[in-house]
Gaussian input, Z-matrix of N, CA and C with variables (Angstrom, degrees):
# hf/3-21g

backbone

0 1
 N
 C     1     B1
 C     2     B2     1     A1
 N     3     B3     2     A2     1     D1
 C     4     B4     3     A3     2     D2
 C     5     B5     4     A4     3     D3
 N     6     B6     5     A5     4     D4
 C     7     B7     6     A6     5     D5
 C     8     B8     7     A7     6     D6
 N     9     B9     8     A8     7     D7
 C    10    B10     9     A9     8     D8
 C    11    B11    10    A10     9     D9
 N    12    B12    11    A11    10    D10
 C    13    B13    12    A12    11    D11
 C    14    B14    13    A13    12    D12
 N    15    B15    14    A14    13    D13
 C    16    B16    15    A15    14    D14
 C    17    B17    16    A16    15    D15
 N    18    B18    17    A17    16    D16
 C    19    B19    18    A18    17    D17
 C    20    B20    19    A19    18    D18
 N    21    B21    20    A20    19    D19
 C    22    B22    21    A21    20    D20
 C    23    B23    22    A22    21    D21
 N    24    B24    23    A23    22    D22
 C    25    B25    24    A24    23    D23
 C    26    B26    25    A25    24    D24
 N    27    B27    26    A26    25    D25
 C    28    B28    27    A27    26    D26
 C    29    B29    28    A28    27    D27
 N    30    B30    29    A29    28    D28
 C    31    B31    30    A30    29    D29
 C    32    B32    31    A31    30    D30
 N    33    B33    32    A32    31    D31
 C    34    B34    33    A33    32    D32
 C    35    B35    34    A34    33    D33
 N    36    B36    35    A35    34    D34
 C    37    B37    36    A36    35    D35
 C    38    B38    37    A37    36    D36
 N    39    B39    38    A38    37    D37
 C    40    B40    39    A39    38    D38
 C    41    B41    40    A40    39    D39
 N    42    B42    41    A41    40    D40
 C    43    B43    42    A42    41    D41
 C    44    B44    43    A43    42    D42
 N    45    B45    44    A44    43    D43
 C    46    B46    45    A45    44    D44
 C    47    B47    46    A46    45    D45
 N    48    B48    47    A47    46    D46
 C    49    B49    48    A48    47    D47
 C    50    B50    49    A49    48    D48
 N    51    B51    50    A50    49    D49
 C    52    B52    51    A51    50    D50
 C    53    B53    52    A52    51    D51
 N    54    B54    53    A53    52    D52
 C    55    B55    54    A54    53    D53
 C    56    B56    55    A55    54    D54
 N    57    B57    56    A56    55    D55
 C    58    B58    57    A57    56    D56
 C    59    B59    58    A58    57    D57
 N    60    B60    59    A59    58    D58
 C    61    B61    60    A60    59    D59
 C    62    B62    61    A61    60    D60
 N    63    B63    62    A62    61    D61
 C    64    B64    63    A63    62    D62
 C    65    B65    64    A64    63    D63
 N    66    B66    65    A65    64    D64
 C    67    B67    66    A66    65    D65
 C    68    B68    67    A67    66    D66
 N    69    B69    68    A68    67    D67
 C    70    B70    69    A69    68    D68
 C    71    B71    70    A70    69    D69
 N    72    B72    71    A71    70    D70
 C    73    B73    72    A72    71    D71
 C    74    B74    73    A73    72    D72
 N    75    B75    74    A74    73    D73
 C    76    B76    75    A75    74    D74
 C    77    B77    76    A76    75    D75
 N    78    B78    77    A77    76    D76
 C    79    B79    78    A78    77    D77
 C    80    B80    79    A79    78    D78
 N    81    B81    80    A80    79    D79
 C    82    B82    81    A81    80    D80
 C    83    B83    82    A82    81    D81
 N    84    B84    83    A83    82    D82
 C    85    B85    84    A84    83    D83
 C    86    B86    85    A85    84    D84
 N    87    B87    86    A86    85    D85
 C    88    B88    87    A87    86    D86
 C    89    B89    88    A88    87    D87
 N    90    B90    89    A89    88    D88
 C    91    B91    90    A90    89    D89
 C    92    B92    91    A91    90    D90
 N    93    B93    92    A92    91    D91
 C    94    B94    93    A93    92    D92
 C    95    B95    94    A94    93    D93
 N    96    B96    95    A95    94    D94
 C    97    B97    96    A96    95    D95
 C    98    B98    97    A97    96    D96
 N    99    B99    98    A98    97    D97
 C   100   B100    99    A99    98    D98
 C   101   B101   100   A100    99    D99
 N   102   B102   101   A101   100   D100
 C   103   B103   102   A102   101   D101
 C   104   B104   103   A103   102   D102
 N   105   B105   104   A104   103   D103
 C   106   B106   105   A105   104   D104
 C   107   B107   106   A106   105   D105
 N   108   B108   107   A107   106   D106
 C   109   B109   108   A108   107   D107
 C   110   B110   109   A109   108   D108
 N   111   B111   110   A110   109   D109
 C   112   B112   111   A111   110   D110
 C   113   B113   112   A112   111   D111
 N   114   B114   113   A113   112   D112
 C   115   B115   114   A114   113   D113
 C   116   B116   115   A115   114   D114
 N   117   B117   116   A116   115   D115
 C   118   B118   117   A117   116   D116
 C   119   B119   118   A118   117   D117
 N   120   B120   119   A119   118   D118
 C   121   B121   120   A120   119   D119
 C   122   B122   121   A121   120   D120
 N   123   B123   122   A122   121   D121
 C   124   B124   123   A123   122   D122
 C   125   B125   124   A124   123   D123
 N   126   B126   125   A125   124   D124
 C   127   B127   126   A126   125   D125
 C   128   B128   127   A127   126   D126
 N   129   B129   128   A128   127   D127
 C   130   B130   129   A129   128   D128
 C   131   B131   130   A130   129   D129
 N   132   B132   131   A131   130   D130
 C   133   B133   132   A132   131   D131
 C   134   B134   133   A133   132   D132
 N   135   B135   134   A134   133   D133
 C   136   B136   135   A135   134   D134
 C   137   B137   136   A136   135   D135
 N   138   B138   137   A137   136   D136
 C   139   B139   138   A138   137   D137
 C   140   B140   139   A139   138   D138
 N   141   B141   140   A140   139   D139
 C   142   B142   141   A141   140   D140
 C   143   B143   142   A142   141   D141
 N   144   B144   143   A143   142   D142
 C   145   B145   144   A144   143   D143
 C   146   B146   145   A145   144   D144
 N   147   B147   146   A146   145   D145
 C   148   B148   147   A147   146   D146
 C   149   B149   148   A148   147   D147
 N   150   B150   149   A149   148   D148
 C   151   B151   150   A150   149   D149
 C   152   B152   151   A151   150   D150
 N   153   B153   152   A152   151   D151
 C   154   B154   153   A153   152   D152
 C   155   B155   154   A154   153   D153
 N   156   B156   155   A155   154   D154
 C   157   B157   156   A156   155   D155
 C   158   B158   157   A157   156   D156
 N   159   B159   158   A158   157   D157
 C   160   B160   159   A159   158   D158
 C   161   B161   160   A160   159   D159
 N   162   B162   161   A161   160   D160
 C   163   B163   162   A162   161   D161
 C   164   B164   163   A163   162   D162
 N   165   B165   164   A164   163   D163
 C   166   B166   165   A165   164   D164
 C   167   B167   166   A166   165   D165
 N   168   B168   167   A167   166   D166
 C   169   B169   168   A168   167   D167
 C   170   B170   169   A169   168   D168
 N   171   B171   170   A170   169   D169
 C   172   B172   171   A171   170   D170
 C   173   B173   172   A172   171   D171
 N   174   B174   173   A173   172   D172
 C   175   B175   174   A174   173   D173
 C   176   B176   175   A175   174   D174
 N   177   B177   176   A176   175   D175
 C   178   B178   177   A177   176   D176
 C   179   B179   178   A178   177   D177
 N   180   B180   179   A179   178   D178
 C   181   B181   180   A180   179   D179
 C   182   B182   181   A181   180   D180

   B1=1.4590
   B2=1.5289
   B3=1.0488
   B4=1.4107
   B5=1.4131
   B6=1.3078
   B7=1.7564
   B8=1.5947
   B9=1.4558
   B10=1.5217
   B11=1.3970
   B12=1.7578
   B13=0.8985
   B14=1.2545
   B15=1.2806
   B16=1.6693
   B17=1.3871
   B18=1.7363
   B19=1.3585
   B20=1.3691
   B21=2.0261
   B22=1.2358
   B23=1.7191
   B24=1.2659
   B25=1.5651
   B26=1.4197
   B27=1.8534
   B28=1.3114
   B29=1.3509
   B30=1.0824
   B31=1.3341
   B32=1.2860
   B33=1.5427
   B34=1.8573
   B35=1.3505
   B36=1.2933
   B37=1.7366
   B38=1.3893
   B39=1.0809
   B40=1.1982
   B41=1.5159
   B42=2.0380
   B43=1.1508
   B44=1.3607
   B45=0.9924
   B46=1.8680
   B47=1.7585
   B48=1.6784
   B49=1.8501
   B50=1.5674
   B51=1.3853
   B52=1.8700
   B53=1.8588
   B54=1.5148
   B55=1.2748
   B56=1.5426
   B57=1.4976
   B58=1.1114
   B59=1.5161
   B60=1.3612
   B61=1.1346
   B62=1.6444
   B63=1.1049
   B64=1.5519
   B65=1.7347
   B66=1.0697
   B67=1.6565
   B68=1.6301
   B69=1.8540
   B70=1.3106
   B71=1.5861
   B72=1.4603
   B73=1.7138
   B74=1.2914
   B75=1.4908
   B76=0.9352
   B77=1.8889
   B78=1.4352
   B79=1.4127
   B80=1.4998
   B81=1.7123
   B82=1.2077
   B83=1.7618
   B84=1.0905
   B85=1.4615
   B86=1.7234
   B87=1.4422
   B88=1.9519
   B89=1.7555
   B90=1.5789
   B91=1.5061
   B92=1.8697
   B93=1.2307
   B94=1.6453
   B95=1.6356
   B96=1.3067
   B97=1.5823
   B98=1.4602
   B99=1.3074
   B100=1.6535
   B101=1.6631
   B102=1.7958
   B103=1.7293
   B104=1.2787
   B105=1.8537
   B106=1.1463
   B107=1.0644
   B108=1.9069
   B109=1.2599
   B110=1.8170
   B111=1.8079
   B112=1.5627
   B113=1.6249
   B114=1.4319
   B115=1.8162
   B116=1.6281
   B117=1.9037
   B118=0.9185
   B119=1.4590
   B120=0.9137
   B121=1.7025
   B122=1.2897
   B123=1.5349
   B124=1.3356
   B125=1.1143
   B126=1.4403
   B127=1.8094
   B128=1.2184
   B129=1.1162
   B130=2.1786
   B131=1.7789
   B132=1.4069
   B133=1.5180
   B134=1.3857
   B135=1.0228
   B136=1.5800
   B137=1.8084
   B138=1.2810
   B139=1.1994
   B140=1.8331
   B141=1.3906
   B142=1.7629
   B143=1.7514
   B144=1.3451
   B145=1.9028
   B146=1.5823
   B147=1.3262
   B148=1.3921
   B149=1.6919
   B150=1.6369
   B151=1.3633
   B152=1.8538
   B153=1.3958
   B154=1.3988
   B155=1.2384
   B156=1.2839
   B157=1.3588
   B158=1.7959
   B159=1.4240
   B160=1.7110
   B161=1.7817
   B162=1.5842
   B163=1.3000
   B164=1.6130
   B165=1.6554
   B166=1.3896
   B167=1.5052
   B168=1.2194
   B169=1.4770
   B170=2.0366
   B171=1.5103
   B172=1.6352
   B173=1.6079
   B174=1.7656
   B175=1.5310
   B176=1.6656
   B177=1.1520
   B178=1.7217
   B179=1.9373
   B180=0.9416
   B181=1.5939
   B182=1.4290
   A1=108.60
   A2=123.01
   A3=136.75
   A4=128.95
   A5=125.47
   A6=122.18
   A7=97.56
   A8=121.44
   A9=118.35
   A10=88.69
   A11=116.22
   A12=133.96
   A13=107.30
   A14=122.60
   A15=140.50
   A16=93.18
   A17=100.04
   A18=105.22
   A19=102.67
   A20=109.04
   A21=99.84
   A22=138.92
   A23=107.97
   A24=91.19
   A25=89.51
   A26=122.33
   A27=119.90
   A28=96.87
   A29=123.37
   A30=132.34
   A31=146.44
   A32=83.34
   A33=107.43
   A34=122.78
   A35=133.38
   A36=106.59
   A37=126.25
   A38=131.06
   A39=134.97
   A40=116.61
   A41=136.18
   A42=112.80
   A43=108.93
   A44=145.88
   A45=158.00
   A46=94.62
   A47=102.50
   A48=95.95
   A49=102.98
   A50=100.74
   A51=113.52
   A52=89.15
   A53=114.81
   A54=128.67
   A55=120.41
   A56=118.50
   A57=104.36
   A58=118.70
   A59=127.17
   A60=130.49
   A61=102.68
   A62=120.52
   A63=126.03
   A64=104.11
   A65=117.49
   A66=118.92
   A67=93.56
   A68=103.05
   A69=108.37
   A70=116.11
   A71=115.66
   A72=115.71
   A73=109.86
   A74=133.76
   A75=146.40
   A76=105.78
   A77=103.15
   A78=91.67
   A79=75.10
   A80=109.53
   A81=115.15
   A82=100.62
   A83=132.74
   A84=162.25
   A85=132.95
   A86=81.76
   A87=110.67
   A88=85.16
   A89=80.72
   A90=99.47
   A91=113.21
   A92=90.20
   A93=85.56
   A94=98.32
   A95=104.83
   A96=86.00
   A97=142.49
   A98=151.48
   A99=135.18
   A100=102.60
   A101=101.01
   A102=99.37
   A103=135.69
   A104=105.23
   A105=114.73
   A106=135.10
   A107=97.75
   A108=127.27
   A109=134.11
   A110=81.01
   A111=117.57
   A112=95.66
   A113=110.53
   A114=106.96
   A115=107.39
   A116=100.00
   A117=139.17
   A118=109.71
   A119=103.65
   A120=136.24
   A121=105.05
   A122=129.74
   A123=146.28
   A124=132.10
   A125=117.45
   A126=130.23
   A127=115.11
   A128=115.53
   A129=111.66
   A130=78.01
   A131=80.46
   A132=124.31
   A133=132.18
   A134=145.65
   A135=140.29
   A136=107.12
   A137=135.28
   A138=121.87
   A139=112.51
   A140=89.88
   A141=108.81
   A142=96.98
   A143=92.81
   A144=106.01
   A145=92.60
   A146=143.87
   A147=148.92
   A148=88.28
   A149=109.79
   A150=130.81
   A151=108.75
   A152=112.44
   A153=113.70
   A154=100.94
   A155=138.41
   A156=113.33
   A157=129.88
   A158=90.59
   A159=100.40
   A160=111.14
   A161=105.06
   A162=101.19
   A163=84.89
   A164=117.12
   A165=111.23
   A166=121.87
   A167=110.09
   A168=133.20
   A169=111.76
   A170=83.06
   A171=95.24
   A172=107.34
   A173=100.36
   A174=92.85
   A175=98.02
   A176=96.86
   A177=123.87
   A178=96.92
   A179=136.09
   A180=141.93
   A181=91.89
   D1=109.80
   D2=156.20
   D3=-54.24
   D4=111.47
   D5=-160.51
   D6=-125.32
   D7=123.41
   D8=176.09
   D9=-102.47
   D10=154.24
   D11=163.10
   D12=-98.17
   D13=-69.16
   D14=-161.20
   D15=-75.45
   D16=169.75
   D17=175.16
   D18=-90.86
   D19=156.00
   D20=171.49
   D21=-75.62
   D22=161.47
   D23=-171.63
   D24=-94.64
   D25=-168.11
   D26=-165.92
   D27=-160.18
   D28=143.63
   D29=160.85
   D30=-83.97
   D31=-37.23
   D32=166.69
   D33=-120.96
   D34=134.68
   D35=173.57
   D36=-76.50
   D37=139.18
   D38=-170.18
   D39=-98.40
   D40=-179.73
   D41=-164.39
   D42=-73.26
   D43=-20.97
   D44=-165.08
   D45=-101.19
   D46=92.88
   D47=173.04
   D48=-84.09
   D49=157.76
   D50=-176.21
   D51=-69.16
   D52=169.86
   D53=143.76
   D54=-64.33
   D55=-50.29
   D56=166.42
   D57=-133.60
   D58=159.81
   D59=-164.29
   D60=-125.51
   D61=120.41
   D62=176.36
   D63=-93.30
   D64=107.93
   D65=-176.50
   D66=-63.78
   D67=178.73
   D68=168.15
   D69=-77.63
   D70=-4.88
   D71=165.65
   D72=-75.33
   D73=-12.56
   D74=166.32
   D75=92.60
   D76=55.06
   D77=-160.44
   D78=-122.86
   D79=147.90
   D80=-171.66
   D81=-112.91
   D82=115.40
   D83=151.48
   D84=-91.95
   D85=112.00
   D86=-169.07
   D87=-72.38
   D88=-173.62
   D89=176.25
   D90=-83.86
   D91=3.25
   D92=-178.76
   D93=-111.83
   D94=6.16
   D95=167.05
   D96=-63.55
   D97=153.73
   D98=-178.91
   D99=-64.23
   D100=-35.70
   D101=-179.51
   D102=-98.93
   D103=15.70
   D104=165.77
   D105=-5.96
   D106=-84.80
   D107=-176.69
   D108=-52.93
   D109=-33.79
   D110=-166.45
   D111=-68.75
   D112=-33.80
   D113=-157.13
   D114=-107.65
   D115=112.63
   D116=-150.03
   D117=-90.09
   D118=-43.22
   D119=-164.82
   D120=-113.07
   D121=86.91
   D122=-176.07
   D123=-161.19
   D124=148.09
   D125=166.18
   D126=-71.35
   D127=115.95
   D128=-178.58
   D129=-85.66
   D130=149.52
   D131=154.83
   D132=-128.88
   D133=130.31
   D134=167.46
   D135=-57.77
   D136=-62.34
   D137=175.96
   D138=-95.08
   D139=169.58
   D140=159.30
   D141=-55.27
   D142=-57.23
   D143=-150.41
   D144=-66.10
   D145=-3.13
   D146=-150.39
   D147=-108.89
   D148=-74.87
   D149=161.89
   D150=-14.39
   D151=-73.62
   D152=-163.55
   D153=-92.21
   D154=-18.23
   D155=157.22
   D156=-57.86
   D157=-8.82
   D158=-173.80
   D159=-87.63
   D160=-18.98
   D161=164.45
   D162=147.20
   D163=-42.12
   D164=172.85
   D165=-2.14
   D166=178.52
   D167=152.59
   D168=-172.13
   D169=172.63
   D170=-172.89
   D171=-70.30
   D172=169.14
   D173=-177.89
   D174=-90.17
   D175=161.74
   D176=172.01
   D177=-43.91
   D178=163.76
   D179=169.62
   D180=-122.20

């Protein structure tokens, strides 16, 4: 039996995008981000507050 703890990371996006995506800089990006789309290589999360509790943070403005 196989047990994940963590969320998975991803390589590709698939048809169902996460709310939020924690890049490998560890920067956490909603759907209103400019680098949303761009960030390929990520941890989905359901919240922001999910995201930065994991160590995340917001993007730069």
């Amino acid at each position: 039996m196989l047990c994940l703890f963590a969320p998975a990371t991803f390589a590709n996006e698939d048809a169902s995008e996460p709310n939020v995506k924690k890049s490998k800089n560890d920067i956490c990006h909603d759907k209103s981000s400019r680098s949303y789309k761009r960030t390929k290589n990520y941890t989905p999360y359901e919240t922001i507050k999910e995201c930065l509790a994991s160590g995340g943070r917001l993007p730069k403005k």
